[in-house]
N, C-alpha and C positions, 0 to 999 in steps of 0.2 A: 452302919453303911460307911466304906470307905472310899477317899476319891483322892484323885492328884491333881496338884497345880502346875499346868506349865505356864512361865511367864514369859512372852515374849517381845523384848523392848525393839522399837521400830521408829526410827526418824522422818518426817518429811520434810519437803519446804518449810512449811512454814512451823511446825510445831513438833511436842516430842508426845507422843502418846506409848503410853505404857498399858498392853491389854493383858488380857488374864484369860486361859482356852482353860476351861472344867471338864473331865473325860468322867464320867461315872461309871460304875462296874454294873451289870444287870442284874436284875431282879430273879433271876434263875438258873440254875447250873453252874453255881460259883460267880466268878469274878470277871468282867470284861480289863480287857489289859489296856491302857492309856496305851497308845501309839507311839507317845514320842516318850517317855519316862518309864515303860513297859512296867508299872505297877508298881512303879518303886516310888514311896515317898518323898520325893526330892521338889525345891525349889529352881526349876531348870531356867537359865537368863540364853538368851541366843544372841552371842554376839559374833559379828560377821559369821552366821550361819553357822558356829558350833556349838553345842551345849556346854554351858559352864555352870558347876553347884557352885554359888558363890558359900554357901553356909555351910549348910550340913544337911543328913537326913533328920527330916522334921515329920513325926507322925501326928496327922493332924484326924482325931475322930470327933466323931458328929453322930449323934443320936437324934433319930425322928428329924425335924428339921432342922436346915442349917442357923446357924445363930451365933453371937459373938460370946454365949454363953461356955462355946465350946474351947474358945481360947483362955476364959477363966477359967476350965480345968485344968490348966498345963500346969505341969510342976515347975514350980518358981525358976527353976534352973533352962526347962524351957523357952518359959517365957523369956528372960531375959536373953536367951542365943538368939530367937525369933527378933527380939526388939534392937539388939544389937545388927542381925543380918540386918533390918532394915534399912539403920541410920548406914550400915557400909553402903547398901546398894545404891541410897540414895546421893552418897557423899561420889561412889563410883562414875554415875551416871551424871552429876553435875560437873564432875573434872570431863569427861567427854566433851558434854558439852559447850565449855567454856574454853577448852585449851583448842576448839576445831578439829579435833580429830577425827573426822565424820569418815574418814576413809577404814575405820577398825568397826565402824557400826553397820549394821545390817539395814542401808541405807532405801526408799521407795520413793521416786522421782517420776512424775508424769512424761518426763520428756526418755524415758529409758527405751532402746533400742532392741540390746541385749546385752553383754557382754561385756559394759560398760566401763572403762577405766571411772574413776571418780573423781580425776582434775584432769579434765581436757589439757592440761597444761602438760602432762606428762604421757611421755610417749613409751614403748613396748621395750625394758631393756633398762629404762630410765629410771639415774637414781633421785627422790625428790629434789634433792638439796642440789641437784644440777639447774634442779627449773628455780629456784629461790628469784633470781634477778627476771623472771618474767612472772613473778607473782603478787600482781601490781592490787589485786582485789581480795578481799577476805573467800577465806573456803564457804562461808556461809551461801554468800552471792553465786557462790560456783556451782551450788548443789544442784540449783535445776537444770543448770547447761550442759551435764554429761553428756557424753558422747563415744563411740565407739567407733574407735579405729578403723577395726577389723570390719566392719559391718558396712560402713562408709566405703570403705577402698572397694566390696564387693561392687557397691552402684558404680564408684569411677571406672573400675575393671569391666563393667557393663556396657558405659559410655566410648570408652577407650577402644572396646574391640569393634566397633561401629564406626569407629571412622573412618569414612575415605574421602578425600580431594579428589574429585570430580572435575572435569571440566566442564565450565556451562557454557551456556547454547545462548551465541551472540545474538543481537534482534538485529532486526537490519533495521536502515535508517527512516523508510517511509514508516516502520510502524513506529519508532522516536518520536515521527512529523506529529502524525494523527493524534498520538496522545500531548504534545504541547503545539498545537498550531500557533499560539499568538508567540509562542518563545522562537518558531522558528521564522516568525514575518517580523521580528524585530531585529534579531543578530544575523547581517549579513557574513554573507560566505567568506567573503575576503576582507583584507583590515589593511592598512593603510602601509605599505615597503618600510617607510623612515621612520618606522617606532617599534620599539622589542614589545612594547605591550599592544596586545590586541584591539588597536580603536579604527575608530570612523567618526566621521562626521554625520550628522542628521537634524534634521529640519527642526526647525521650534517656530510651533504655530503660535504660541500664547505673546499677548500682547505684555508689553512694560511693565504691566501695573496687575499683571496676574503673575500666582506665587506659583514657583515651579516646582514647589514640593506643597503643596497644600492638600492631594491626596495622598500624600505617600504614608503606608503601613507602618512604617517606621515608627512615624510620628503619633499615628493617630492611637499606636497601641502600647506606645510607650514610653512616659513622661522624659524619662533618663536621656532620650534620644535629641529633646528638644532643642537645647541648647545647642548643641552639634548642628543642627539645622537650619537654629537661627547665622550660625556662620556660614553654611553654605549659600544662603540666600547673598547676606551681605556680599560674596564673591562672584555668584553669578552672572550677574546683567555685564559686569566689566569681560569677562569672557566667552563673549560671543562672535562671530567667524559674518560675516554681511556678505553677500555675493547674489549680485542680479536682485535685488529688491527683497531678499529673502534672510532669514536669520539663520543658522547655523551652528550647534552645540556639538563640541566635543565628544562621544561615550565609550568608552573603555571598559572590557575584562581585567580581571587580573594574568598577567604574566605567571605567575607562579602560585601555586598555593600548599599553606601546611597545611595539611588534610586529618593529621593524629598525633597522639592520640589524647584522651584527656586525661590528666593530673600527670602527663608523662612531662613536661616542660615546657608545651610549648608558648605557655604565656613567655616564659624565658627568652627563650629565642625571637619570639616575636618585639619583644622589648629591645631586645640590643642591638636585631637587625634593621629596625626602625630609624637607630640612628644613623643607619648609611646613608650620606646625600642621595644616591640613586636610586634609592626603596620608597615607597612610597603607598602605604595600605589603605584599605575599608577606611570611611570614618567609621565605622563600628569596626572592634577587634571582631569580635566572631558574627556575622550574619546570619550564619543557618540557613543561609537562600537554599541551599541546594538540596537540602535532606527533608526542611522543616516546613521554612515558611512562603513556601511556594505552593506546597499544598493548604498554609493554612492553620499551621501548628506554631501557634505562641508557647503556649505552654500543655505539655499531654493533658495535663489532668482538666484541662479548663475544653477540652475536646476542639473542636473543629471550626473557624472564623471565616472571614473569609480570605481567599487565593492572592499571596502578596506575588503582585505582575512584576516581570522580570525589570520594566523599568524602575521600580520601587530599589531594585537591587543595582541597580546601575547607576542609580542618582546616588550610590555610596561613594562609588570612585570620580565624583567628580571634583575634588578639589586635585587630585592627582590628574585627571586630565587638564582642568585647566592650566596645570605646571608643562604637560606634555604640548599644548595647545599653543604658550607661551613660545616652546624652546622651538616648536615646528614652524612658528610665522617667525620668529628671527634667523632663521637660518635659511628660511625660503630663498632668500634675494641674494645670497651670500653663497650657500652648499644648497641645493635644491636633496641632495641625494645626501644628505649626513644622516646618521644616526642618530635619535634622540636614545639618549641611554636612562633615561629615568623607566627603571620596573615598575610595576603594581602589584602588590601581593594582596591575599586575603589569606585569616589563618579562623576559620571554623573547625575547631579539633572535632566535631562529631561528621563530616566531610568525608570522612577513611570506610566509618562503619555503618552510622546512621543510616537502613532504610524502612525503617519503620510504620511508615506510611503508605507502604507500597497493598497493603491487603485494600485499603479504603479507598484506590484507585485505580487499580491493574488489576482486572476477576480472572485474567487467563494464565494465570500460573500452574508450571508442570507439575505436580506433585508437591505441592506446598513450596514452590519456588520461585523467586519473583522473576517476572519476564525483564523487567528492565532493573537498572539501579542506577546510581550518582552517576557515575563514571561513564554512561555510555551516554546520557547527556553533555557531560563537559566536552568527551572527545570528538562528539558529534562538528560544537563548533570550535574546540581546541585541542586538536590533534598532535601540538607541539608544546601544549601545557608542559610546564617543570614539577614536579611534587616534591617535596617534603614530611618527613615522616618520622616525629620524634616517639620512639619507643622507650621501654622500662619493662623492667621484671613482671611479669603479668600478675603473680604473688602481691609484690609491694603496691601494687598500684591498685588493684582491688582494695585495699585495705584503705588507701590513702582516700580514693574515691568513697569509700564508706564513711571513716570519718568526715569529710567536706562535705556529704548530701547526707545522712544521718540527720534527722530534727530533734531526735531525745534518744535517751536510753542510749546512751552509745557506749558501750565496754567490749573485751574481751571476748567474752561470753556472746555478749548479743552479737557480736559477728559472728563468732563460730554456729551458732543456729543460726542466720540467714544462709552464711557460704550453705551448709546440709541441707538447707532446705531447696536453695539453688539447684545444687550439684543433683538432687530428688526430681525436679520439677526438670530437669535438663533429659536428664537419663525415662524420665517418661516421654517425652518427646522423642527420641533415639530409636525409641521403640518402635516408634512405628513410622518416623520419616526418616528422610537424608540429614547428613550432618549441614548441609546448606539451608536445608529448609528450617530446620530448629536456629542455628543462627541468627536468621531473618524471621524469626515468626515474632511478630509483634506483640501476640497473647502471650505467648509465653515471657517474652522480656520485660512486659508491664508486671508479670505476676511475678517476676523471681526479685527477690528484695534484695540482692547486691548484683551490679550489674556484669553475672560473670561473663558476658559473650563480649565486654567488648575486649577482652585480652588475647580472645583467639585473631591473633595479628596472623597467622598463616590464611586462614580462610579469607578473608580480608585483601589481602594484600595479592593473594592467587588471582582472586577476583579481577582485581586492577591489571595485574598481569596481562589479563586477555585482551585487554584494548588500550594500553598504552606498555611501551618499552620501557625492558630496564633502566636502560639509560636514560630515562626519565626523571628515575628516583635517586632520593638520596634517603637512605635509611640512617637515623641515628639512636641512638642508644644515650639515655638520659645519664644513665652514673659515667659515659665517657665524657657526657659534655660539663657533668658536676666537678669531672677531676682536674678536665683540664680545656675551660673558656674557651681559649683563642685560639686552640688547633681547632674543634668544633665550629668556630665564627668563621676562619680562614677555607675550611670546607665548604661549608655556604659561601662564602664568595666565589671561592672556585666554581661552585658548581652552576650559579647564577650569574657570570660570568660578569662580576662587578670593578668596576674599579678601586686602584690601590686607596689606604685610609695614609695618611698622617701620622707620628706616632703619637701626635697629642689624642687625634678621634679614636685610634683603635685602644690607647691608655682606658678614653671614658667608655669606650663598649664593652671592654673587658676587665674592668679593676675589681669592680665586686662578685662575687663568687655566687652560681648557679642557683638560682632562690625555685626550691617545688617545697616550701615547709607548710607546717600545720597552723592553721590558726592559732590563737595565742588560748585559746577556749579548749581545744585539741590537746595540745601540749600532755598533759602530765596522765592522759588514757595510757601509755604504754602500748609496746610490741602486743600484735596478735598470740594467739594459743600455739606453741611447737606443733601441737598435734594440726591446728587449724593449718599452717605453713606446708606442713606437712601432706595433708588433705589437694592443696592447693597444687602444691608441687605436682603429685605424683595428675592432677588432670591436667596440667599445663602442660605438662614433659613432652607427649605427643606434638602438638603445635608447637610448643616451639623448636624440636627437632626438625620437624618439616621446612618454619621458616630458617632456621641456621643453613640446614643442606641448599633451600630458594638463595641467600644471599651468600653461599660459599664462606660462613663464618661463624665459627664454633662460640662465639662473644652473646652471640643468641639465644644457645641453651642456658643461658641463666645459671652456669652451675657456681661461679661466684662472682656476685653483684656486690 
């Protein structure tokens, strides 16, 4: 009986198996013909999907059973071609294996799509040694992250033909009332002529020797806060307002706030504009009152607490009122009608996007659409708010933000599988709602593991659009503020219509250069995948053409940052 050996070597993740397919001839009418060797006695190797006789033809016969008896008939001169093919094949397949060159083997990877290039690193066109300086990981690590282009661009091509900016459907203000009554019996209508920031004065029942923060959320949910409020304590009781037998506290909104976005700067900016004498912020840099913890939200994963009251959020700006509260009794007697010029900011960078909470408290949504959001709360009782809005490549900032919330596993590679899986979990949503509702849908942005919606800065900022004026905004762009400081600071003043600095103050706001870098732990990951950037790009492109044409400036399409 005669048979043939096809041998076909096969790599995966984690191991090399080498198998052996037997075709035997049948028992009647001649000979069945091997499929892939068509009856010829050869030793056939498949590498990247071709047959190669590494040896020669080898006639291997077998009587009655198969046996290693059959190889002690060979003629010496056999055996030794046979013993020799071995020691090559096996010397062949260890250089493979050692020098990486897994892109010439006929490679099987769980994560295979279809069509898969075999280093995500390299794009359609691409010569390897192009990609050399973004090839920060061994090919080994790389093998199960493949990815395909072509296959990917079909879903963003999916997503992309789906899109339309809508305009949404304003709520009117009684039904704003109904869903926050106590937020609207606390913030009066009007606010006081002689201050640019929104205060008033209000009662305080609590006697001397009661703390005026001893329920506040802040405190009680998080340690970090403490200290901070042991100074407000210490400053309170000296600034209190007496009239007719009664006590009297300051409270104040912010005058302005940065609203976005995150890892785009604006720790940065919040830092340098801090040092204006007339600015004057949160004791907490970012509150979250607006998006988060007014529903409740410390931390998502830890679910639902209870409802931080808007005075929790007001008792932030009180060391800035007490400055406002100062400058308004000394000029009473003097200018009844001046102007105190001390602003209040607050810079919550999740303020622009954050509504994530709106499924677990608003059920009358049009089509998976939230009836209300941020914005039509602030405008309700700050119709002259100022915004700010530092932006970035929506590419580089995904990536950035990945690095900074990533807990392990953080490479190349494992971003290019979240972005796909994003960009998968986005495009099934598309399917079957508006691009506003996938935006805002909360399941969805908990289950996509890089956080791609918050780059669509066009949906976003349209939104705001509807209830507050452009002239409101100040849109920046992070690599203008990285290049050059002090025209970016000088902006902001303009725009918040601050007084002049000194050249020693404006020297310390601006001497050191634009800080959005990576942890010191970050550092040596390297640049994302060509192909991921790539991936990236081509869903970005859409948005941010929209927002470029919204702010009249082509600096928005990102085409060099």
């Amino acid at each position: 009986m005669r048979h043939c050996i096809n041998c076909c070597i096969q790599l995966s993740p984690d191991d090399v198996q080498t198998q052996q397919v037997s075709c035997r001839g049948g028992s009647h009418h001649g000979r069945q013909e091997c499929p892939v060797c068509k009856a010829e006695n050869k030793i056939v190797f498949r590498v990247d999907g071709k047959q190669m006789n590494l040896l020669a033809v080898l006639e291997v016969r077998a009587d009655g059973n198969e046996s290693w008896g059959g190889f002690l008939r060979f003629k010496k001169g056999k055996r030794c071609s046979l013993i020799f093919g071995l020691i090559i094949m096996t010397l062949v397949m260890a250089s493979y294996i050692l020098s990486g060159v897994h892109q010439e083997l006929l490679i099987s990877s769980p994560f295979h799509y279809g069509a898969f290039p075999s280093n995500p690193s390299l794009m359609e066109g691409e010569n390897p040694s192009d990609a050399k300086e973004h090839h920060h990981q061994s090919s080994v690590n790389n093998i199960s992250y493949v990815k395909d282009y072509p296959s990917i661009k079909l879903i963003i091509n999916s997503i992309t033909s789906r899109i339309e900016f809508t305009t949404r459907q304003l709520p009117d203000v009684e039904d704003l009332k109904k869903q926050e009554l106590h937020m609207f019996s606390v913030i009066p209508h009007k606010f006081l002529p002689n201050s640019k920031s929104p205060c008033w004065y209000e009662e305080f029942t609590g006697r001397n020797t009661t703390d005026p923060y001893l329920t506040n959320s802040y405190v009680l949910y998080s340690k970090r806060f403490r200290s901070t409020f042991d100074t407000l304590r210490k400053a309170f009781w000296g600034h209190l307002s007496h009239a007719h037998g009664k006590h009297f506290r300051l409270r104040c909104l912010p005058h302005f706030y940065i609203i976005g976005q995150p890892k785009c700067g604006t720790t940065d900016l919040y830092d340098r504009l801090r040092l204006h004498p007339e600015v004057k912020f949160s004791a907490i840099k970012e509150p979250h009152w607006w998006t988060r913890k007014r529903f409740g939200i410390v931390r998502l994963r830890d679910g639902l607490r209870d409802r931080y009251p808007v005075e929790d959020y007001l008792d932030l700006f009180d060391l800035a009122a007490h400055q406002i509260h100062q400058g308004l009794q000394a000029s009473a007697a003097k200018e009844p009608s001046k102007m105190n010029r001390i602003i209040i900011g607050e810079a919550s960078a999740s303020t622009m996007w954050d509504n994530n909470a709106w499924t677990l408290f608003y059920d009358n949504g049009t089509d998976g659409e939230p009836p209300f959001l941020t914005q039509d709360f602030i405008h309700a009782f700050q119709p002259d708010a100022k915004l700010i809005v530092m932006l970035r490549d929506p590419v580089e900032r995904l990536y950035s933000d990945y690095l900074y919330f990533a807990s392990s596993n953080k490479s190349a590679d494992d971003f290019h599988e979240k972005v796909t899986e994003a960009l998968q979990l986005f495009e099934n949503c598309m399917l079957d709602y508006s691009l506003r509702a996938c935006v805002y849908n909360n399941t969805l942005n908990n289950a996509m593991p890089v956080r791609l919606q918050v780059g669509l800065y066009a949906v976003y900022l349209l939104d705001w659009l509807t209830v507050f004026s452009k002239e409101q905004f100040l849109i920046l762009r992070l690599e203008d503020h990285a290049s050059n400081v002090k025209d970016t600071m000088h902006r902001v003043f303009q725009f918040l219509s601050l007084g002049p600095l000194s050249e020693k103050q404006e020297a310390l706001m601006t001497k050191s250069p634009a800080s959005n870098t990576r942890r010191p732990e970050d550092r040596d990951l390297g640049p994302m995948w060509p192909v991921t950037q790539r991936l990236l790009r081509d869903f970005y492109g859409p948005f941010n053409a929209r927002l470029a044409q919204v702010l009249a400036d082509e600096a928005f399409l990102w085409r060099k940052t």
